[in-house]
TIKOL-449602 format. One record per residue (C-alpha): x, y negated, z negated; residue in three letters; residue number from 1. Coordinates in nm, 4 decimals, padded with zeros to 6 digits. Example, Ala and Ser with C-alpha at 12.3 -4.5 7.8 and 13.67 -1.06 7.14 Angstrom:
<sites>
<site><x>01.2300</x><y>00.4500</y><z>-00.7800</z><code>ALA</code><pos>1</pos></site>
<site><x>01.3670</x><y>00.1060</y><z>-00.7140</z><code>SER</code><pos>2</pos></site>
</sites>
This chain:
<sites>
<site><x>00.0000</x><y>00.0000</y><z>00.0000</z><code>UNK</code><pos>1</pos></site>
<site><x>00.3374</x><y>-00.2713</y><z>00.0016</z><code>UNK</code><pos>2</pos></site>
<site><x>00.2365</x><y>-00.5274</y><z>00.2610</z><code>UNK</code><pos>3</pos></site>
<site><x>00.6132</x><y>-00.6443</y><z>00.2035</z><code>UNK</code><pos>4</pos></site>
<site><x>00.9411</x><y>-00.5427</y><z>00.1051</z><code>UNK</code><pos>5</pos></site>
<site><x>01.1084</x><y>-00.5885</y><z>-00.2148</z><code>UNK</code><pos>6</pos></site>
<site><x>01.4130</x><y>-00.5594</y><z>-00.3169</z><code>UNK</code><pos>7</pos></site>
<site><x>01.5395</x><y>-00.3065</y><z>-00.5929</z><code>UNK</code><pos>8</pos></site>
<site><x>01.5544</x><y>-00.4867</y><z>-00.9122</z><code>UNK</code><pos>9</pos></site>
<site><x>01.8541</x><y>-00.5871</y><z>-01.1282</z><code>UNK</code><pos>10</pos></site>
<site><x>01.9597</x><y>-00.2933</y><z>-01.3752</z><code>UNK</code><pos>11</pos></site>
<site><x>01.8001</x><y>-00.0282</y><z>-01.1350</z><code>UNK</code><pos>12</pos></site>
<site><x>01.9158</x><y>00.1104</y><z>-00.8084</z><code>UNK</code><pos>13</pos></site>
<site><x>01.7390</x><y>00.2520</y><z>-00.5030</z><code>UNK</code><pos>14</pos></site>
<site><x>01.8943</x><y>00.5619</y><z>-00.3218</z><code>UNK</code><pos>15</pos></site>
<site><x>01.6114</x><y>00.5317</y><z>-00.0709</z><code>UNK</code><pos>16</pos></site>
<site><x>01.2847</x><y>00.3345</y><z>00.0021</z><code>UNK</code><pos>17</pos></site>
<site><x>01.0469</x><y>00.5540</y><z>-00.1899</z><code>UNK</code><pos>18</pos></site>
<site><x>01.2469</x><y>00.5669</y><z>-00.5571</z><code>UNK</code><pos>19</pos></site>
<site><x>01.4205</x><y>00.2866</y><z>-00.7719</z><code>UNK</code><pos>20</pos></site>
<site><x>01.6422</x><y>00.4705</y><z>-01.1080</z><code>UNK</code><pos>21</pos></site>
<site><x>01.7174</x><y>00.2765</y><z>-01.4234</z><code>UNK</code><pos>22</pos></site>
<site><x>02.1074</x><y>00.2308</y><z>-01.3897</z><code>UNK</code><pos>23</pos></site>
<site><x>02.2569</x><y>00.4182</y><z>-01.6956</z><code>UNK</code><pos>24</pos></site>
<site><x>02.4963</x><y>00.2927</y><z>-01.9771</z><code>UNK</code><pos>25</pos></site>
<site><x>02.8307</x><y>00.2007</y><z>-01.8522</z><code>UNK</code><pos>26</pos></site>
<site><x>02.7469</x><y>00.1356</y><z>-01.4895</z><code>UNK</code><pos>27</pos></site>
<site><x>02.6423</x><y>-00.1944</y><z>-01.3090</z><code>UNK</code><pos>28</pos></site>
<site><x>02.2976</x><y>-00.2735</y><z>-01.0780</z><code>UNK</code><pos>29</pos></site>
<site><x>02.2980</x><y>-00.5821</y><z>-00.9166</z><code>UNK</code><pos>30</pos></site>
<site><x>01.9669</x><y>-00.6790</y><z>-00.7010</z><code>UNK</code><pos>31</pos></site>
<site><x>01.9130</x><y>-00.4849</y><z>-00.4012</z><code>UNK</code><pos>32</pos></site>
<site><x>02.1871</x><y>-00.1965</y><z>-00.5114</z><code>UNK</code><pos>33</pos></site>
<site><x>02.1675</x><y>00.1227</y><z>-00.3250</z><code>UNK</code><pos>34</pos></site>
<site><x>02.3368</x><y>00.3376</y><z>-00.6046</z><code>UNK</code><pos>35</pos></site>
<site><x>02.5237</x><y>00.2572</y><z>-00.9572</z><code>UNK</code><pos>36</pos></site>
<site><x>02.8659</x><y>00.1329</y><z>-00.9504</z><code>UNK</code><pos>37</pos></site>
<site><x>03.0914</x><y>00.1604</y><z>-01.2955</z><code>UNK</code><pos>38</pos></site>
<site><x>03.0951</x><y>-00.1630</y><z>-01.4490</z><code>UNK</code><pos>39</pos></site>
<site><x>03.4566</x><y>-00.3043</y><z>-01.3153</z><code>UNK</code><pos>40</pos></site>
<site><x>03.7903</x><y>-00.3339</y><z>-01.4898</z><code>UNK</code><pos>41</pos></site>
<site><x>03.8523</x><y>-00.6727</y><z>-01.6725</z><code>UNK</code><pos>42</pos></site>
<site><x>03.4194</x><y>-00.6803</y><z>-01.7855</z><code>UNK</code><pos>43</pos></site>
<site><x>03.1780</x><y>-00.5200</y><z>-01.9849</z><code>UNK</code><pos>44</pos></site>
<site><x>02.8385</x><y>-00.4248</y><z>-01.9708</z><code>UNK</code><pos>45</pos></site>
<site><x>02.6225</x><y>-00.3774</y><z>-02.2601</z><code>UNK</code><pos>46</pos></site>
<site><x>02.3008</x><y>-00.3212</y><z>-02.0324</z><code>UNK</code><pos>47</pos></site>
<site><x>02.2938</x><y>-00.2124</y><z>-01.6505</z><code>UNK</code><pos>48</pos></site>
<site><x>02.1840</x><y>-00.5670</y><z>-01.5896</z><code>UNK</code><pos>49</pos></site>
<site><x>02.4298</x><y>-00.7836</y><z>-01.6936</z><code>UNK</code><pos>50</pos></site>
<site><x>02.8117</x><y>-00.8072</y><z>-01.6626</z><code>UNK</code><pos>51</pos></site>
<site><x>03.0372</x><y>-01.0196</y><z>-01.9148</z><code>UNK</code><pos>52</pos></site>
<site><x>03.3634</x><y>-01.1233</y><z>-01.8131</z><code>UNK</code><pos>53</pos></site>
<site><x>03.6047</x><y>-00.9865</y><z>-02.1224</z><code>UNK</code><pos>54</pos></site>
<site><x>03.7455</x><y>-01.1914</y><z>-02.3848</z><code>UNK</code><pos>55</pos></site>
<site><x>04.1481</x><y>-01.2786</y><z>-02.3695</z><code>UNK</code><pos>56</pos></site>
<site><x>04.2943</x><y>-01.0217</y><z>-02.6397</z><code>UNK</code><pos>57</pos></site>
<site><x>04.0629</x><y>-00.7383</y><z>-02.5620</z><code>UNK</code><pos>58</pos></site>
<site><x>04.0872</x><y>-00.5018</y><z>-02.2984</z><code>UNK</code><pos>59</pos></site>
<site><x>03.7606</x><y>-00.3733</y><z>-02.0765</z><code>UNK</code><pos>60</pos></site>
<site><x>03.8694</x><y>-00.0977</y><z>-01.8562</z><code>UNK</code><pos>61</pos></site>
<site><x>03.6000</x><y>00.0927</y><z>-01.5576</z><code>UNK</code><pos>62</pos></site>
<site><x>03.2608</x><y>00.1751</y><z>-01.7886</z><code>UNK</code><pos>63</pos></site>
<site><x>03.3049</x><y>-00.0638</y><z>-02.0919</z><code>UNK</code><pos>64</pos></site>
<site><x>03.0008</x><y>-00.0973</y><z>-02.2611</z><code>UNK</code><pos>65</pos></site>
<site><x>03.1499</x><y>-00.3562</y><z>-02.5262</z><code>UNK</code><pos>66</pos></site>
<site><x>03.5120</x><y>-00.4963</y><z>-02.5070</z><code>UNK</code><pos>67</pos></site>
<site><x>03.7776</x><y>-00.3571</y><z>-02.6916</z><code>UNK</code><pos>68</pos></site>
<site><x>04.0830</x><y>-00.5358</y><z>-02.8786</z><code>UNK</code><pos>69</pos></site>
<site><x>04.4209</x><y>-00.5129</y><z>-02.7353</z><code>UNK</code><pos>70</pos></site>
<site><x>04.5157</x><y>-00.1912</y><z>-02.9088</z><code>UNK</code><pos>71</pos></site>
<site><x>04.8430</x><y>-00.1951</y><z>-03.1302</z><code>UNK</code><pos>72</pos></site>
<site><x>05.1748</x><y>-00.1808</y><z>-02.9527</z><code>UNK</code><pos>73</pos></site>
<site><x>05.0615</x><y>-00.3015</y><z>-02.6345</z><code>UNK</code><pos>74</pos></site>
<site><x>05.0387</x><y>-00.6415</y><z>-02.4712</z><code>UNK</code><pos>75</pos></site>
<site><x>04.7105</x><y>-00.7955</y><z>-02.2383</z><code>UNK</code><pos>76</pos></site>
<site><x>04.7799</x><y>-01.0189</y><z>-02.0917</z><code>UNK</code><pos>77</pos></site>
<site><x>04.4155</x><y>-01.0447</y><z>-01.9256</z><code>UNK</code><pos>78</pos></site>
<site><x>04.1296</x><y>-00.8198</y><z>-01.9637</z><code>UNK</code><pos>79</pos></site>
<site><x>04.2253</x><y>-00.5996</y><z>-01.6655</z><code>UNK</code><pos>80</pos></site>
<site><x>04.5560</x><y>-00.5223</y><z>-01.7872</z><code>UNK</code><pos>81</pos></site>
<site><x>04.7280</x><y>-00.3274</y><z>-02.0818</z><code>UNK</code><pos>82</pos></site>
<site><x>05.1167</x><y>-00.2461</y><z>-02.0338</z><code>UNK</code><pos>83</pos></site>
<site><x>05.3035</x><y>-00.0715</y><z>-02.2801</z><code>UNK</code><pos>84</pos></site>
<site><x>05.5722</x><y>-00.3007</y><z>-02.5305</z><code>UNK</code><pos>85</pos></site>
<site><x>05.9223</x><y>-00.2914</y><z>-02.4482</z><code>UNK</code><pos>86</pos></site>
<site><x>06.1565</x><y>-00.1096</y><z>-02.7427</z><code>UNK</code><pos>87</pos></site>
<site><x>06.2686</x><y>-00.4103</y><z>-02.8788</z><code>UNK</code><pos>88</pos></site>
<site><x>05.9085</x><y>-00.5939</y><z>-02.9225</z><code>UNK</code><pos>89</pos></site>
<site><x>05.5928</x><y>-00.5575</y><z>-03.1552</z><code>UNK</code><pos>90</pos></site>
<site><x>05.2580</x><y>-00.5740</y><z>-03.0462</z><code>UNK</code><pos>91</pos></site>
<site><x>05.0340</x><y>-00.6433</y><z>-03.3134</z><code>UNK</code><pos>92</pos></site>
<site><x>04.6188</x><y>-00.5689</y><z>-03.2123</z><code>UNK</code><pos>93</pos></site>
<site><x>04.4548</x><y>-00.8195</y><z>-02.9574</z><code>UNK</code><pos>94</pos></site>
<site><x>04.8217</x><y>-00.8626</y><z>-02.8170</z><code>UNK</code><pos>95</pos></site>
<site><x>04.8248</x><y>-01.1351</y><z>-02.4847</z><code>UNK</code><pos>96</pos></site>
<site><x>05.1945</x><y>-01.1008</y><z>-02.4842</z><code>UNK</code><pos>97</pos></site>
<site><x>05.5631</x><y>-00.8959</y><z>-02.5771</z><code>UNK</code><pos>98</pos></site>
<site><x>05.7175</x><y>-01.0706</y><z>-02.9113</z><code>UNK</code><pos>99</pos></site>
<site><x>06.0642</x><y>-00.9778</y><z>-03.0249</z><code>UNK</code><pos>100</pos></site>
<site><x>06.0334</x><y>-00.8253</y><z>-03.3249</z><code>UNK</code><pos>101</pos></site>
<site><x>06.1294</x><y>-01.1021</y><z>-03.6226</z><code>UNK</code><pos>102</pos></site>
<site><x>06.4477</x><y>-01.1656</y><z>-03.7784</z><code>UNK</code><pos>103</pos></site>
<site><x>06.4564</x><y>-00.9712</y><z>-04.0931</z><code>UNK</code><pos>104</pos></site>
<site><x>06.2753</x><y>-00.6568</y><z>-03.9685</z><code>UNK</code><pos>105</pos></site>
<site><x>06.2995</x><y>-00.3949</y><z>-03.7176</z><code>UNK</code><pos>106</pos></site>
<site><x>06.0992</x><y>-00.2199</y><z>-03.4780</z><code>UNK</code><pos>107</pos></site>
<site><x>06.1274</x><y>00.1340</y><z>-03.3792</z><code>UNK</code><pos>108</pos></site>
<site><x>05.7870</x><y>00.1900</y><z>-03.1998</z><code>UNK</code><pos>109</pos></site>
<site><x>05.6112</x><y>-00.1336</y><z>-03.0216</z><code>UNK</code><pos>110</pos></site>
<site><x>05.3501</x><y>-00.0613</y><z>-03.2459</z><code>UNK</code><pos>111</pos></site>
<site><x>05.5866</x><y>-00.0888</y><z>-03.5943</z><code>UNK</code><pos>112</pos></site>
<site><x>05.7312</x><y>-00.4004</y><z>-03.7292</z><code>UNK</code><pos>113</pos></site>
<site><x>05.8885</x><y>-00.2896</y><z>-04.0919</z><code>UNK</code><pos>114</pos></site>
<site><x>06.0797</x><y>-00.5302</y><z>-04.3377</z><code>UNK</code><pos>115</pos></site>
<site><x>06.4593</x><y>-00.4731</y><z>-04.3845</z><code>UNK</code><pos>116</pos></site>
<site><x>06.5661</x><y>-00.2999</y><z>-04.7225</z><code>UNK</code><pos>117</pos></site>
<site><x>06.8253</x><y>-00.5772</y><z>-04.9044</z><code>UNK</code><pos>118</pos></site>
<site><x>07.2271</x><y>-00.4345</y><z>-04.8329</z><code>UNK</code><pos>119</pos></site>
<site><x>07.0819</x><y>-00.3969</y><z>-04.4073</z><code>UNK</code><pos>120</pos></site>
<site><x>07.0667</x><y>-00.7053</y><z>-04.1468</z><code>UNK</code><pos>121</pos></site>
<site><x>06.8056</x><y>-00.6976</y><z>-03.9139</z><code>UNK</code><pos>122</pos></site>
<site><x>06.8565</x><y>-00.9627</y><z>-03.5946</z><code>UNK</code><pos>123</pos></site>
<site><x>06.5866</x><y>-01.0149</y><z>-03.3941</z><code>UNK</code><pos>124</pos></site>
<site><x>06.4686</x><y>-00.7854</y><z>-03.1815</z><code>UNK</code><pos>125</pos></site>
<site><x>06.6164</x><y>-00.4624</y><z>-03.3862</z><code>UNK</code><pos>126</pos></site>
<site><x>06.5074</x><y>-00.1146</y><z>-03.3142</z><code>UNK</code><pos>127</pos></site>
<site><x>06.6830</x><y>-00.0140</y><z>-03.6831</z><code>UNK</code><pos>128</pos></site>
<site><x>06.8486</x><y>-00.1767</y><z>-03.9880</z><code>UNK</code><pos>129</pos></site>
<site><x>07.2457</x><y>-00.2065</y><z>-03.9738</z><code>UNK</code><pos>130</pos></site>
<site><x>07.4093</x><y>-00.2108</y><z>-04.2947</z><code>UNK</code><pos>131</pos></site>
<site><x>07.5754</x><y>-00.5678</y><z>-04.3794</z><code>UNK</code><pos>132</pos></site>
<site><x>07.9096</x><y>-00.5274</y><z>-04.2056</z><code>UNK</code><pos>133</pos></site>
<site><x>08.2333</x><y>-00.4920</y><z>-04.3806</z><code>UNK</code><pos>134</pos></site>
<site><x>08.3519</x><y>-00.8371</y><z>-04.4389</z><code>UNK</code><pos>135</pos></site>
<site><x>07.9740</x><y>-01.0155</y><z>-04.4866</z><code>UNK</code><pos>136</pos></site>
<site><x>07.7365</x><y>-01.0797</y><z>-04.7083</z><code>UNK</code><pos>137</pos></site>
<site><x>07.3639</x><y>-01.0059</y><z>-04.6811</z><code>UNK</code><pos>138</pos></site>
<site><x>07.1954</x><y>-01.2523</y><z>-04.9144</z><code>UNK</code><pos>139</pos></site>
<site><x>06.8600</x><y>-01.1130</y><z>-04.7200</z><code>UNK</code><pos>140</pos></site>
<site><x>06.7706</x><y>-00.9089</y><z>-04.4559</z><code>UNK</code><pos>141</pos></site>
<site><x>06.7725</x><y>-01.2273</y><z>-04.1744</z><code>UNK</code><pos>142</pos></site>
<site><x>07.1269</x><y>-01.3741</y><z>-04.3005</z><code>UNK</code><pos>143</pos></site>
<site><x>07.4679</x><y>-01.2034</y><z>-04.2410</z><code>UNK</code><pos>144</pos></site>
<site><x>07.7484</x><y>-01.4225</y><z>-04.3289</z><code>UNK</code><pos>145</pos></site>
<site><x>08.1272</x><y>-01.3954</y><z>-04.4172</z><code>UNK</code><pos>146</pos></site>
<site><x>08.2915</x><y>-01.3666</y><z>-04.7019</z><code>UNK</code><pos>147</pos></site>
<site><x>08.4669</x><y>-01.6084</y><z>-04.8604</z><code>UNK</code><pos>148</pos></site>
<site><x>08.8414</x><y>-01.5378</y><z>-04.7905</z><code>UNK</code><pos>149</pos></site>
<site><x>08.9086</x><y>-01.4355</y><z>-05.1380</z><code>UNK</code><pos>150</pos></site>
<site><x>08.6413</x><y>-01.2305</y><z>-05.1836</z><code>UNK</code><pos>151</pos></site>
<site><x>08.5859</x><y>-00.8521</y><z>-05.1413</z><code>UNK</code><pos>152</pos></site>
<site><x>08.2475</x><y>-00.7295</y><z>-04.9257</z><code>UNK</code><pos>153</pos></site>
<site><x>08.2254</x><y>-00.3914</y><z>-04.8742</z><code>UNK</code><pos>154</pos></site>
<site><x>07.9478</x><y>-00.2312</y><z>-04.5939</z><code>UNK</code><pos>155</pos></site>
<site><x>07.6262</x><y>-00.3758</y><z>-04.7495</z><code>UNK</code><pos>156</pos></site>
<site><x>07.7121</x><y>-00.6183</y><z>-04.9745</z><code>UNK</code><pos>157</pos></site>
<site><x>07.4522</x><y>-00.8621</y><z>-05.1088</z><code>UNK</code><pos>158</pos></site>
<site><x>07.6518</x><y>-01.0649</y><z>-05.3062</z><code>UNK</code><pos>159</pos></site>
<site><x>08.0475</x><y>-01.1227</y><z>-05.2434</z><code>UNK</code><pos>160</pos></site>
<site><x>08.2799</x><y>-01.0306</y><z>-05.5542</z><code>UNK</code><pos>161</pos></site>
<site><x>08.6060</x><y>-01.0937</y><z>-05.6552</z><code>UNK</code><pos>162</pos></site>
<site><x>08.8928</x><y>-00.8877</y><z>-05.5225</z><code>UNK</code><pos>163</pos></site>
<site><x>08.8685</x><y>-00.6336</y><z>-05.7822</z><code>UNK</code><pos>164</pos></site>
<site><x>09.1396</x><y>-00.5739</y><z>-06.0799</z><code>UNK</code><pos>165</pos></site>
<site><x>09.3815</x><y>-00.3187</y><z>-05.9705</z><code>UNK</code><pos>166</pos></site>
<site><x>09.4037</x><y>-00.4470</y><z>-05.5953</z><code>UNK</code><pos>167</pos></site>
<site><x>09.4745</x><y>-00.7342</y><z>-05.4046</z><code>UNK</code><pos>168</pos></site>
<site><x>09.2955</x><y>-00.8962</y><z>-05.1134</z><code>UNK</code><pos>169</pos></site>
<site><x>09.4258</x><y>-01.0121</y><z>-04.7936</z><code>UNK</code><pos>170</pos></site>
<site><x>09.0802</x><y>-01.1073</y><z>-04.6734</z><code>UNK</code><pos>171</pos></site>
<site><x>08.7303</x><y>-01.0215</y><z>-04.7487</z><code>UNK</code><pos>172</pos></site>
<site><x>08.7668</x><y>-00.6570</y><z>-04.5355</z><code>UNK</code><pos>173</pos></site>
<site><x>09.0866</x><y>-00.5296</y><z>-04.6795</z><code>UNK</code><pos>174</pos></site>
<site><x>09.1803</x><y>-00.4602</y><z>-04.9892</z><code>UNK</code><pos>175</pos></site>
<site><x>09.4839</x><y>-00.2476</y><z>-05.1328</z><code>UNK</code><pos>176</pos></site>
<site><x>09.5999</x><y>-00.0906</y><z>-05.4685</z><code>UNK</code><pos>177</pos></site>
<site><x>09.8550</x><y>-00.3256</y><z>-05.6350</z><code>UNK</code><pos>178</pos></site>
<site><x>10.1355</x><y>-00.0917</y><z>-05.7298</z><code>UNK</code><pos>179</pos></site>
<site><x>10.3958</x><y>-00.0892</y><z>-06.0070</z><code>UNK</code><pos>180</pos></site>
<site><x>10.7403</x><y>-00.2280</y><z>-05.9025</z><code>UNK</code><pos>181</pos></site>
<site><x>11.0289</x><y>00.0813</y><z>-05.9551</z><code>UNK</code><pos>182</pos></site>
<site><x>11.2411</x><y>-00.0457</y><z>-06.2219</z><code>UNK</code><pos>183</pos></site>
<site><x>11.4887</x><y>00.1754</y><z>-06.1677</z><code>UNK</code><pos>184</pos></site>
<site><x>11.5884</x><y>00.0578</y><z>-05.8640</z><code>UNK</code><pos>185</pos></site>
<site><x>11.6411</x><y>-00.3070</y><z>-05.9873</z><code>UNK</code><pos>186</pos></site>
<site><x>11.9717</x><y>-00.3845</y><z>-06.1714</z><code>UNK</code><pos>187</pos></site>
<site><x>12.0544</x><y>-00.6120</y><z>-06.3974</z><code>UNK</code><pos>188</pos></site>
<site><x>12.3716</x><y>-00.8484</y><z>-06.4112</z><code>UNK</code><pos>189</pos></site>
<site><x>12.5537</x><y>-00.9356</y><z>-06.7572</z><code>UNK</code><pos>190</pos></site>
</sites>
């Protein structure tokens, strides 16, 4: 009984003249579609009938229904994108870009940014803790300084010392045993 033609309605498609479907969850009808389509990459669609554009931060990829956040140790940079951290960066959750992982911590998985133990130095950008080199001082896990020439700093030193009794210092890496002179080999003249 149509006396005209009309076209399939939004959120439905029509595979043929006589039938229109309800699109289902995840997939996108526009007016006049002939069959369902996934909703696209980069948007997300909480009904058949309407597609959102994702927010920056989150991630929509084919078939999002809701958007999700940028997930931990990964960077998006738009919606339609997710790439993987480099080794030397942390990506924190809702991610838009690669940061080198702070001075005073370490990351060994994009995903893990952990605080330096005091005696380690942690530069940015490190993948795991070095011990405060022989000759420095770690006052925290973001400073590595030298030692005062006469000073003694062992690996992972926190706070420089005194040469210690017993052994003399040429600088603040070396240190040797002070020895007792031979006395016999020193003569006297009367």
């Amino acid at each position: 009984g149509s006396t005209a033609q009309t076209a399939c309605a939004l959120g439905s498609y029509c595979p043929n003249t006589t039938s229109q479907i309800t699109c289902t969850q995840g997939n996108w009808c526009q007016a006049g579609s002939t069959s369902q389509t996934p909703c696209p990459l980069g948007s997300y669609c909480s009904t058949p009938s309407q597609k959102l554009a994702c927010d920056p931060t989150y991630y929509c990829q084919p078939g999002s229904i809701t958007p999700t956040i940028c997930p931990i140790g990964y960077a998006c940079a738009n919606s339609s994108s997710k790439v993987v951290c480099d080794s030397t960066y942390y990506c924190a959750a809702g991610s838009v870009t690669q940061t080198k992982c702070v001075l005073g911590s370490y990351c060994n998985t994009p995903s893990s940014q952990t605080q330096c133990n005091s005696t380690f130095y942690c530069p940015l950008g490190s993948t795991s803790p070095a011990l405060c080199v022989l000759g420095s001082v770690c006052t925290t896990p973001s400073s590595q300084v030298p030692c005062v020439l006469t000073s003694w700093c062992p690996s992972g030193t926190v706070s420089a010392g005194l040469c210690p009794l017993g052994s003399y210092c040429t600088n603040s890496s070396s240190k040797a045993t002070c020895t007792v002179p031979n006395l016999s080999l020193i003569h006297i003249s009367e």
